[in-house]
C-alpha positions as CSV (number, residue, x, y, z in Angstrom):
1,X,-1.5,-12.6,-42.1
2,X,-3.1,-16.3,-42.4
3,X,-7.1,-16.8,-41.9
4,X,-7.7,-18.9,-39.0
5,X,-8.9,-22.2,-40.5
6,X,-10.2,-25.2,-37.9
7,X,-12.6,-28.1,-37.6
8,X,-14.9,-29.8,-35.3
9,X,-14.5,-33.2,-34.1
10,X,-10.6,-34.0,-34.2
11,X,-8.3,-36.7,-34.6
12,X,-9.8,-40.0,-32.2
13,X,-6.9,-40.4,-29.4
14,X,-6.6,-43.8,-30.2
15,X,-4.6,-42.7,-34.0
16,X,-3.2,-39.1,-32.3
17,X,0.5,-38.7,-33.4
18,X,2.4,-36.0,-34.3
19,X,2.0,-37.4,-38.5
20,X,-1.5,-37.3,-38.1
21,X,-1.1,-33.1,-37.2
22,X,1.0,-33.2,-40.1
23,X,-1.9,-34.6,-42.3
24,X,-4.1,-31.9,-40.7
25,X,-1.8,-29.3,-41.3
26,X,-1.0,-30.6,-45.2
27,X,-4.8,-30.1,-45.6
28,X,-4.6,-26.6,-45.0
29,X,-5.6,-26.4,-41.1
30,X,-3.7,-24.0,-38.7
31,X,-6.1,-24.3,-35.9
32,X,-6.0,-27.8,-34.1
33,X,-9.2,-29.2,-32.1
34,X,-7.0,-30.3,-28.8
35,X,-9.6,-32.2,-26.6
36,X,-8.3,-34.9,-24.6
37,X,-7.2,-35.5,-20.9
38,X,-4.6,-33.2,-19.6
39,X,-1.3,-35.1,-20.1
40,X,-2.3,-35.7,-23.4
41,X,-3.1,-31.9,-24.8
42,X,0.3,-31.4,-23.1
43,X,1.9,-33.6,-26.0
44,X,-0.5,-32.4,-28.8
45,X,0.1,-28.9,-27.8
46,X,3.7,-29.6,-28.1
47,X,3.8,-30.9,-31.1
48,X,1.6,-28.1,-32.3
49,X,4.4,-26.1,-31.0
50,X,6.8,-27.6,-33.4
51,X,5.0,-27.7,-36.2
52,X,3.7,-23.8,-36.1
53,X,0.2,-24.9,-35.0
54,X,-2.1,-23.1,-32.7
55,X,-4.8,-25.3,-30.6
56,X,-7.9,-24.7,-29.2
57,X,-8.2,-26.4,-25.8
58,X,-11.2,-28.4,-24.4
59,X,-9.6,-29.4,-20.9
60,X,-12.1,-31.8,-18.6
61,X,-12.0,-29.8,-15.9
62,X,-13.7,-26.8,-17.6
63,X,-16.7,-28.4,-17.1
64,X,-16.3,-28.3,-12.8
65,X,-15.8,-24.8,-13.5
66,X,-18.8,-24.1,-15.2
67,X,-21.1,-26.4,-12.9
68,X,-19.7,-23.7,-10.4
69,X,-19.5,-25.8,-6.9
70,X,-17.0,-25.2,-4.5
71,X,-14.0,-25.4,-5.8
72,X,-14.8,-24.1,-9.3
73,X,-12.7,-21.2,-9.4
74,X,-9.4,-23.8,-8.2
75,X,-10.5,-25.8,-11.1
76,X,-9.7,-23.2,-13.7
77,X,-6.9,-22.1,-11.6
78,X,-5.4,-25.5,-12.5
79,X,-6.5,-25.3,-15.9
80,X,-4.9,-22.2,-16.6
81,X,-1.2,-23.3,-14.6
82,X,-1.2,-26.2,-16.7
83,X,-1.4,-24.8,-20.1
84,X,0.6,-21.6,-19.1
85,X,4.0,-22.7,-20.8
86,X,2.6,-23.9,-23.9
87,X,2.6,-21.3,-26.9
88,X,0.5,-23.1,-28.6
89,X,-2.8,-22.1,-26.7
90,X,-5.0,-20.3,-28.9
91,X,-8.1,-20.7,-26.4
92,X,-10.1,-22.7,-24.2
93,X,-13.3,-24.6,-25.1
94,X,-16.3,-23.8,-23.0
95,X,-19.7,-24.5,-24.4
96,X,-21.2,-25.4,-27.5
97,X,-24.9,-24.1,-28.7
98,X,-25.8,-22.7,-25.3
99,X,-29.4,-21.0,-24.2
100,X,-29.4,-17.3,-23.1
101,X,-30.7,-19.0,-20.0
102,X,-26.8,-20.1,-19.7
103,X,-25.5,-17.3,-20.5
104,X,-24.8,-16.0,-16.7
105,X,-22.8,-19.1,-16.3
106,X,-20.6,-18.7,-19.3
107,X,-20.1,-15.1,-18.5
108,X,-18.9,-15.9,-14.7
109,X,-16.4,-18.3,-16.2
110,X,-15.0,-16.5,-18.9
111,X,-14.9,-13.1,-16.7
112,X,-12.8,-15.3,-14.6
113,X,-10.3,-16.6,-17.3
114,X,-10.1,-13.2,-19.3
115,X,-8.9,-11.8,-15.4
116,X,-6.4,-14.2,-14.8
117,X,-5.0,-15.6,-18.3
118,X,-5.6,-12.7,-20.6
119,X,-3.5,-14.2,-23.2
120,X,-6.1,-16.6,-23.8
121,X,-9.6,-16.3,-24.9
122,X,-12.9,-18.3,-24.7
123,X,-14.3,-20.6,-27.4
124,X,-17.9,-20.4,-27.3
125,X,-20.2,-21.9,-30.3
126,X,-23.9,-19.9,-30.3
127,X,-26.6,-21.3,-32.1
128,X,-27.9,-20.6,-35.8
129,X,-30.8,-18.0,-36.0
130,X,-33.3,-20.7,-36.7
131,X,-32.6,-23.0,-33.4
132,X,-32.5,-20.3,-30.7
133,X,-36.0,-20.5,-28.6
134,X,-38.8,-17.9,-30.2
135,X,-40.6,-15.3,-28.3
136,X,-44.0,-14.9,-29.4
137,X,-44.8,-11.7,-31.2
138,X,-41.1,-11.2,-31.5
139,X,-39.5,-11.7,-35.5
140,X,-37.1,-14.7,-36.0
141,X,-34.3,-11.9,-36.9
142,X,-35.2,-9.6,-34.0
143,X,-35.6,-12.8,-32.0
144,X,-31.7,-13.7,-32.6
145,X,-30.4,-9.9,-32.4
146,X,-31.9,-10.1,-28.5
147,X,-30.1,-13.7,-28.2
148,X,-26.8,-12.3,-29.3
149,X,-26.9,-9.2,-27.4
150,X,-27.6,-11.1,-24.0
151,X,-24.5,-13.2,-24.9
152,X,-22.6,-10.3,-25.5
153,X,-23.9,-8.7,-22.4
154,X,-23.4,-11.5,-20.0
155,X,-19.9,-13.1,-21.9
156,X,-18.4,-10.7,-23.0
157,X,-16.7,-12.5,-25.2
158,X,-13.3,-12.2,-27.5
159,X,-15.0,-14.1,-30.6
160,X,-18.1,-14.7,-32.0
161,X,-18.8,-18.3,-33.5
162,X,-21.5,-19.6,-35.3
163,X,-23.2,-22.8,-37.3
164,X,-25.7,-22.6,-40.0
165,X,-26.0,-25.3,-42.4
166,X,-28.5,-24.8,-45.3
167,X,-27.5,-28.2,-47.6
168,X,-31.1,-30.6,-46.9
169,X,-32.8,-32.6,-48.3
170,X,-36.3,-34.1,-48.6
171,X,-38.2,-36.9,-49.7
172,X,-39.9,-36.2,-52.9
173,X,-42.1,-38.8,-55.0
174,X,-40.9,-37.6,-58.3
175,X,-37.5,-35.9,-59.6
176,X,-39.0,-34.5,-62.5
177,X,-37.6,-30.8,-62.5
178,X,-35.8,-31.0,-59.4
179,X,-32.1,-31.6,-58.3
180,X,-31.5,-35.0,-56.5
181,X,-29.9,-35.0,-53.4
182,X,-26.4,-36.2,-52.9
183,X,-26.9,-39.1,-50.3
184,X,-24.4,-41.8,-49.5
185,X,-25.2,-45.2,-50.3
186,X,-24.4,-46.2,-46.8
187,X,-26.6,-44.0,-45.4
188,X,-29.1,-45.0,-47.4
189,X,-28.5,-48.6,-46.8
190,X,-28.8,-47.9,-43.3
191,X,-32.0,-46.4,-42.9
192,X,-33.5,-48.6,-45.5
193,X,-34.0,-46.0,-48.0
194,X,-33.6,-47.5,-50.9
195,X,-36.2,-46.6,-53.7
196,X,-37.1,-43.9,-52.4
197,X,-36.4,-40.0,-54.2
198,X,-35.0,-37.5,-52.4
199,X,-35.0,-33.2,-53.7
200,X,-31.6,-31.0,-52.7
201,X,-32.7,-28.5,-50.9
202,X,-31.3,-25.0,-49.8
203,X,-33.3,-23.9,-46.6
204,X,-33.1,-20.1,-46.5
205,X,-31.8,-17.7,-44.3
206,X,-28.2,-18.9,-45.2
207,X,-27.3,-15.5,-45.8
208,X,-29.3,-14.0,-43.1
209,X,-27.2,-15.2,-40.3
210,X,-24.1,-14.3,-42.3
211,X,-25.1,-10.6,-41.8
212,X,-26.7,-11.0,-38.5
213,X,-23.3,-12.4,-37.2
214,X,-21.4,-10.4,-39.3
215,X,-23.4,-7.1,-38.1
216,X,-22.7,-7.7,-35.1
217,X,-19.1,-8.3,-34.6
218,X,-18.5,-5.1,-36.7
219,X,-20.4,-3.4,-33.9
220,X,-19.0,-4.8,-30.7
221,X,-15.4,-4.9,-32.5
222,X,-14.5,-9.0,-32.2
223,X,-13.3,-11.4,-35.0
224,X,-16.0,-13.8,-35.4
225,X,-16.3,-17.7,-37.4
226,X,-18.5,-19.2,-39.2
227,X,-18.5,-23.8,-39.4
228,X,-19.3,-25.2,-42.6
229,X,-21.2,-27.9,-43.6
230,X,-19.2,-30.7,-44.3
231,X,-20.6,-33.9,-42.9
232,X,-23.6,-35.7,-43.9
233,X,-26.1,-36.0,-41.5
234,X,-29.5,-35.6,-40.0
235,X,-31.3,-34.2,-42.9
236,X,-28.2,-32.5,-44.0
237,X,-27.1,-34.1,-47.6
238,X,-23.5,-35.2,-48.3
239,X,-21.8,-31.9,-49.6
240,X,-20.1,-31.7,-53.5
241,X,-17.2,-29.7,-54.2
242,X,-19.2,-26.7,-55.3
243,X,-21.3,-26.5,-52.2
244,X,-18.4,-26.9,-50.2
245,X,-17.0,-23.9,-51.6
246,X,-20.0,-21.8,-52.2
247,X,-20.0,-22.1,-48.2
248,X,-16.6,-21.4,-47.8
249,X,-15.9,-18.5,-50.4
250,X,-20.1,-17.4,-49.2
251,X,-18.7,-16.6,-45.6
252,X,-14.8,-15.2,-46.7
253,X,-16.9,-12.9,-48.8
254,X,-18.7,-11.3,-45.9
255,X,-15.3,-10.6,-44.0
256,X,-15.4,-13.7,-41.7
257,X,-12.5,-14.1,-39.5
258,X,-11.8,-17.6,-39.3
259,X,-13.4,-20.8,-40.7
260,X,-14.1,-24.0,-39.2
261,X,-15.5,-27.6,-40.8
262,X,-18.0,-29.8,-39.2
263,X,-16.3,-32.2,-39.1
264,X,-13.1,-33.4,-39.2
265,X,-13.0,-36.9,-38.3
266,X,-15.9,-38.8,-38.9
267,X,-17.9,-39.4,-35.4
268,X,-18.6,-42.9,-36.8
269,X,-22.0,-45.3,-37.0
270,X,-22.4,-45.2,-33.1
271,X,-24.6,-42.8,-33.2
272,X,-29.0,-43.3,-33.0
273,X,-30.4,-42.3,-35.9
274,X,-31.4,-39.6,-37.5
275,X,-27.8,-38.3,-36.7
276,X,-26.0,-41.0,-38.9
277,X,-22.6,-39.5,-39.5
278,X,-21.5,-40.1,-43.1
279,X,-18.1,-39.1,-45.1
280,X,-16.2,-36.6,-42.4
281,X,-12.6,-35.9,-43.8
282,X,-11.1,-38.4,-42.0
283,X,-13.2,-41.8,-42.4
284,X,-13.9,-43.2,-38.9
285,X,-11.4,-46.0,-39.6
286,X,-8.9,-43.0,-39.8
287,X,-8.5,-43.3,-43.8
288,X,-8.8,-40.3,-45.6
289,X,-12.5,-39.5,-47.2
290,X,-12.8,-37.9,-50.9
291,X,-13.2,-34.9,-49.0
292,X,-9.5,-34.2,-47.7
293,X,-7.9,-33.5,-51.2
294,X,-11.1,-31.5,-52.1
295,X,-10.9,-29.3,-48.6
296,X,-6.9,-29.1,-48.8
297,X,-7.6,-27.2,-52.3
298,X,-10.3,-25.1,-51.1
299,X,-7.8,-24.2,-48.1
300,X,-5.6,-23.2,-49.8
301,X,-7.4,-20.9,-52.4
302,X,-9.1,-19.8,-49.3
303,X,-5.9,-18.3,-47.7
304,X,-4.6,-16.8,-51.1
305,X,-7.6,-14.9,-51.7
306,X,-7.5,-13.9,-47.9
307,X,-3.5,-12.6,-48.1
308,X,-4.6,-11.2,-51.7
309,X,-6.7,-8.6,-49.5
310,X,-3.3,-6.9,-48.8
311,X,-1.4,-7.8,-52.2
312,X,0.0,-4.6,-53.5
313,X,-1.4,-4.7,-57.3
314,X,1.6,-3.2,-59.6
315,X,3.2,-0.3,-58.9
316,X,1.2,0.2,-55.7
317,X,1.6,0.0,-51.9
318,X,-0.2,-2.4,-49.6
319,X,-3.0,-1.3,-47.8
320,X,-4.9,-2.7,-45.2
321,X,-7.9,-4.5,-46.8
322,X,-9.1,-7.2,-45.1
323,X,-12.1,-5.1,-43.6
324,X,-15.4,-5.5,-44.7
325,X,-17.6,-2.5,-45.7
326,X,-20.5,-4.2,-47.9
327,X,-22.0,-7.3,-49.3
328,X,-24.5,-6.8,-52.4
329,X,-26.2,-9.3,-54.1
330,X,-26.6,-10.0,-57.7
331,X,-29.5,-11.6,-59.1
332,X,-32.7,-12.8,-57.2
333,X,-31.9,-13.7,-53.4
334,X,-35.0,-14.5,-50.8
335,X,-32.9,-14.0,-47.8
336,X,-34.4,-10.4,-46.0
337,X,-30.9,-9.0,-45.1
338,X,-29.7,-10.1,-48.8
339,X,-29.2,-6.0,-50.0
340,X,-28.9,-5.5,-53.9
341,X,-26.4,-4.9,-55.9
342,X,-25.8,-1.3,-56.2
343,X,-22.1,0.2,-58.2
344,X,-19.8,0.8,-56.1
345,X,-16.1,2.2,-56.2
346,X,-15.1,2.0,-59.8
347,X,-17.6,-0.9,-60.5
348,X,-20.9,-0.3,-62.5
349,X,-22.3,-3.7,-63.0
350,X,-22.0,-7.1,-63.0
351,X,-24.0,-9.1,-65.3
352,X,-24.2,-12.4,-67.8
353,X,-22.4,-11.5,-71.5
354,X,-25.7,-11.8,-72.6
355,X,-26.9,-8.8,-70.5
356,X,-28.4,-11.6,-68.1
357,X,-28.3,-11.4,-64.6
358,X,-26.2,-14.3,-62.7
359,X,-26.7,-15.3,-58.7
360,X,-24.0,-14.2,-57.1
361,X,-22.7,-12.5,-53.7
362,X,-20.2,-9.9,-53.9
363,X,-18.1,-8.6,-50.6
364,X,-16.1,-5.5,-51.0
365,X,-13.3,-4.9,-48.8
366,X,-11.1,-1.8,-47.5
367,X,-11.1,1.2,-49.4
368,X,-13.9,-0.7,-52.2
369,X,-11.4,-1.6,-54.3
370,X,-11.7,-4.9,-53.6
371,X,-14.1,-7.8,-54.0
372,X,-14.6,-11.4,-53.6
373,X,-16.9,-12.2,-56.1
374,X,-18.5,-15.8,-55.6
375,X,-20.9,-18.1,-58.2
376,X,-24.3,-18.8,-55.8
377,X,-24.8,-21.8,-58.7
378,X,-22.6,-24.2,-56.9
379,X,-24.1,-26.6,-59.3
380,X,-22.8,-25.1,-62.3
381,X,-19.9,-22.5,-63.8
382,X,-21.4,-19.7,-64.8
383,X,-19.5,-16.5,-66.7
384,X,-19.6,-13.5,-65.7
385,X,-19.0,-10.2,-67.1
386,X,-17.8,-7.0,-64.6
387,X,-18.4,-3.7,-65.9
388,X,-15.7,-1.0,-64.4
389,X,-14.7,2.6,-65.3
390,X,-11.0,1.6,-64.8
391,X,-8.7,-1.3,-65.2
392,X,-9.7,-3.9,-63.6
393,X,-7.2,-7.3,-61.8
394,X,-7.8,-10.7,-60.7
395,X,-6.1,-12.2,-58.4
396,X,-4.4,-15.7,-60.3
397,X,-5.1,-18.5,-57.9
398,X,-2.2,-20.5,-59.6
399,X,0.6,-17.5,-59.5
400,X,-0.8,-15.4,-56.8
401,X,-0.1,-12.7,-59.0
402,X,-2.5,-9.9,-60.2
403,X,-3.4,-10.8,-63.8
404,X,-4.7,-8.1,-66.2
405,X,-9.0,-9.1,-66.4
406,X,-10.9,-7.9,-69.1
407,X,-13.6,-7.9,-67.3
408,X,-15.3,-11.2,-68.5
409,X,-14.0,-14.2,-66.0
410,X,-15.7,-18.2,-65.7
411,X,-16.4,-19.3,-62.2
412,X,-16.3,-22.8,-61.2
413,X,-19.6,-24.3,-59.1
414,X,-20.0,-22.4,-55.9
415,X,-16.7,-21.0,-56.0
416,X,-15.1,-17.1,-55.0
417,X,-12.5,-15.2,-56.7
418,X,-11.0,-11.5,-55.5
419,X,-10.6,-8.9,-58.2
420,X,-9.5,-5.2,-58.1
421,X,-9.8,-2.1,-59.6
């Protein structure tokens, strides 16, 4: 079983060929963005087909269906005729970030599809915790419970999908004790920024709607995704390595079911500022960024530690552990859904050799015998020391074999690694 790995934001029409799918694919993505006319998903999708792909579909004439004049219910009729022969279909775009006050639209269209093409599902995109309209009196958190169980009421839908990017920045007029923030020097170019000092900032509630999302789909029994961060934009600073994975490895860690990257291709200058879209991992001019060989390695570490869920350790039999029954969290953590590490299975503790206590988030799986353990410092490595009453394996990254641990294991910035015990 592979994790369901995507992006937003796909290959321009204008370079689409079956070797740039290959590129895609050689970076670690099974999950292709197809949104183009008709004739041409037809040719993507059977390419995809070829090449072991899957696709998610944005066809142009879901959008006469969900404006819902006469005829709307013929459109989708098409829509689903056309793409019934192609394998490749994973499911059909509908909306991105949509208001509850929408939701009674989405929920007539996809009741519609899941009636008459049931081996497709909806692709719907809700909105992070922070952006969804407040009620007065009523707590942010309760605020985007309410907001999630109207979708679910009124969609019904087969996946649950999610952004929340937490990588800022702001302007500061002195670094002294504070982190810079990674900014291109196009950007800053471009908005005349030069000379000015600028703080990285991690906005909280990162690992709030983790849990929310994650809560959620546990109870209404869907797969859900969470997008990562990869673009730089807005107020949004250009991502490193380390916070890449720290994003990644954060979410795999809390059970997600698929991933996707925002963005794949970079949507180019031609946006009005403050969007200014910097260092995608395709470069608007359709030459790869520094971010495709760092994404192809997290990809793949990201699917070994995902099949490693079900890798029999020695002398054992495989069991079915890719579900997740906790997330504690290790060291100080601001987030209000952030619960504390407490032992678990046959783990005691996790500290620093020096008795210290690290950041870190730790996501135990199946029968708690399992856990992603992943570095919150996605600035620096930091060592760790795991305290357990029986023998305890990591899973080698290199060999993809379970390597004897003695308990004392280096984590690079930001990044996850599955052990057992």
């Amino acid at each position: 079983m592979s994790l369901s790995i995507t992006y937003w934001y796909g290959i321009r029409k204008e370079y689409l060929s079956r070797e740039r799918l290959i590129e895609a694919k050689d970076a670690g993505f099974n999950l292709i963005e197809c949104a183009y006319d008709t004739e041409t998903n037809k040719q993507v999708l059977t390419w995809c087909e070829e090449l072991d792909l899957k696709a998610n579909v944005n066809d142009p004439r879901m959008g006469i269906a969900l404006a819902g004049g006469e005829g709307w219910e013929s459109a989708l009729d098409a829509v689903i005729a056309d793409y019934r022969d192609y394998p490749a279909v994973n499911r059909f775009f509908m909306k991105d970030e949509p208001v509850d006050e929408y939701f009674p639209t989405l929920g007539r269209v996809a009741r519609y599809l899941h009636e008459h093409d049931p081996r497709h599902g909806e692709y719907i995109n809700f909105l992070p915790h922070h952006a969804v309209p407040q009620i007065e009196g009523m707590d942010v958190l309760d605020r985007y419970n309410l907001h999630m169980d109207r979708y679910i009421a009124e969609v019904q839908p087969s996946l649950l999908s999610y952004d929340h990017y937490s990588l800022t920045y702001r302007q500061v007029d002195s670094l002294e004790g504070k982190t810079p923030a990674r900014l291109s020097e196009e950007n800053i170019k471009r908005n005349g920024w030069e000379g000015n000092l600028y703080e990285a900032v991690d906005a909280p509630n990162f690992y709030d709607n983790l849990m929310l999302v994650r809560n959620k789909a546990a109870e209404v029994g869907v797969p859900w995704m969470a997008i990562i961060l990869l673009v730089e934009h807005w107020h949004y600073r250009w991502p490193t390595e380390g916070e890449v994975r720290w994003e990644a490895f954060s979410a795999l860690a809390h059970g997600v079911s698929a991933l996707s990257y925002f963005t794949y291709w970079t949507p180019g200058t031609s946006h009005t500022e403050p969007w200014s879209y910097h260092n995608g991992i395709i470069l608007s001019d359709g030459t790869r960024g520094e971010k495709y060989e760092i994404v192809k390695a997290i990809n793949r570490d990201l699917q070994i530690l995902y099949q490693g869920l079900e890798l029999p350790l020695q002398g054992s039999i495989p069991t079915e552990s890719h579900k997740s029954v906790a997330v504690y969290h290790i060291g100080d953590e601001v987030d209000r859904l952030a619960t504390p590490f407490v032992p678990f299975g046959k783990v005691e503790a996790i500290a620093t050799p020096d008795g210290g206590t690290p950041r870190a988030v730790c996501g135990v799986f199946g029968d708690s015998h399992r856990f992603i353990l992943v570095n919150k410092n996605h600035d620096a490595p930091v060592t760790m020391e795991i305290r357990t009453n029986s023998p305890l394996w990591h899973l080698n990254k290199i060999t993809q074999t379970w390597d004897p641990c003695d308990g004392t294991y280096t984590f690079a910035p930001g990044d996850g690694e599955l052990f057992a015990c």
